[in-house]
N, C-alpha and C positions, 0 to 999 in steps of 0.2 A: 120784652122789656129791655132796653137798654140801660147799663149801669157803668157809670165812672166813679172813680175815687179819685182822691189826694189826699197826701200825706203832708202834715206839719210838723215842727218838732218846736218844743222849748222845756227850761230848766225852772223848775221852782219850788219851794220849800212849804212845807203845810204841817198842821198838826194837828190830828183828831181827838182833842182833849178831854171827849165825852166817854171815852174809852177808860177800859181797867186804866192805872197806871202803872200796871205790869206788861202792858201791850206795847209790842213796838212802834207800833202806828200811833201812841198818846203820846210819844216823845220826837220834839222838832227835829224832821230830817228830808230831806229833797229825792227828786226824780228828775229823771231826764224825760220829760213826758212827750208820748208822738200820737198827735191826734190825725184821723182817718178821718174825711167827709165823705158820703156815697151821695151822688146826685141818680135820680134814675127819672126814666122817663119812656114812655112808650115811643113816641114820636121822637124826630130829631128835628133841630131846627133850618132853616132856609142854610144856613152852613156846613150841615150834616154833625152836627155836636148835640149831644143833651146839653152841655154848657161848653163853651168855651173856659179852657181850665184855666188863660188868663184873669179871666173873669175873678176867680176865688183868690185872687193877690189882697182881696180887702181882708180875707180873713185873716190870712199870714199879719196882717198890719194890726189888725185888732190884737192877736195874738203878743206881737211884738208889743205893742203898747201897752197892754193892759195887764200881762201873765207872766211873760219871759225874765229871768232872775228878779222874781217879785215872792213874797210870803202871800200866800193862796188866801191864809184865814182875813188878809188886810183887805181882800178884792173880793172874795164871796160873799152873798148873804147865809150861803148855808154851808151845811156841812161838808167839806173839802173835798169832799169822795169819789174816786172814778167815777161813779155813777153817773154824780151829782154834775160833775164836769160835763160828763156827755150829754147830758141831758139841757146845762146850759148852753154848751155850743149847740147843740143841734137847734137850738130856737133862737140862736141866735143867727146861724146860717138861712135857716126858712121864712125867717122876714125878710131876707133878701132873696130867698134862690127858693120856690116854691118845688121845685126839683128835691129837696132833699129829701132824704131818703132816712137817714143812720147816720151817725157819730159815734165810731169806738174812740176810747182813751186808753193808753197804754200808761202804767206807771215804771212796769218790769218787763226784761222782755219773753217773762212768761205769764202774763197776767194784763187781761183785759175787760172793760167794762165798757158796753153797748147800749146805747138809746137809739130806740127804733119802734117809734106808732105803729 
């Protein structure tokens, strides 16, 4: 199996209000978030790529437009959660790129949450 990744990054502020509100995570505050996409695939294409990593500039764009110094809670339907992140990008990559594989989110940089079927 061959596997490639890329790395994205953007900043954005969220608040998980369902939370104690003795939690830190109930009270509005930001990340510098860096999201990973793994495309994998057995085969490689007529190029020798699982994808061409030009290829994933649409995500960088989605990212940039939709995420990047934005409040998370205004742009999700759910709950703001690393999780909840990875799991939306990751379906949002595999309707384009049937290669995907995984999406982690970083919010810290010791702290990560992964979606992966």
């Amino acid at each position: 199996m061959y596997r490639i990744t890329k790395e994205f990054h953007f900043s954005a502020s969220h608040q998980l209000g369902h939370l104690p509100i003795d939690h830190q995570c109930a009270r509005l505050h930001g990340h510098n978030y860096i999201v990973v996409v793994e495309l994998a695939s057995d085969q490689l294409n007529s190029d020798g790529f699982v994808r061409d990593y030009g290829e994933l500039k649409a995500f960088k764009t989605y990212i940039d437009e939709n995420f990047d110094h934005r409040h998370l809670n205004d742009v999700m339907t759910n709950m703001t959660t690393g999780e909840n992140l990875a799991r939306h990008f990751y379906d949002w990559c595999a309707a384009l790129w049937p290669e995907t594989a995984a999406v982690k989110v970083s919010e810290t940089p010791k702290t990560w949450a992964e979606y992966r079927p």
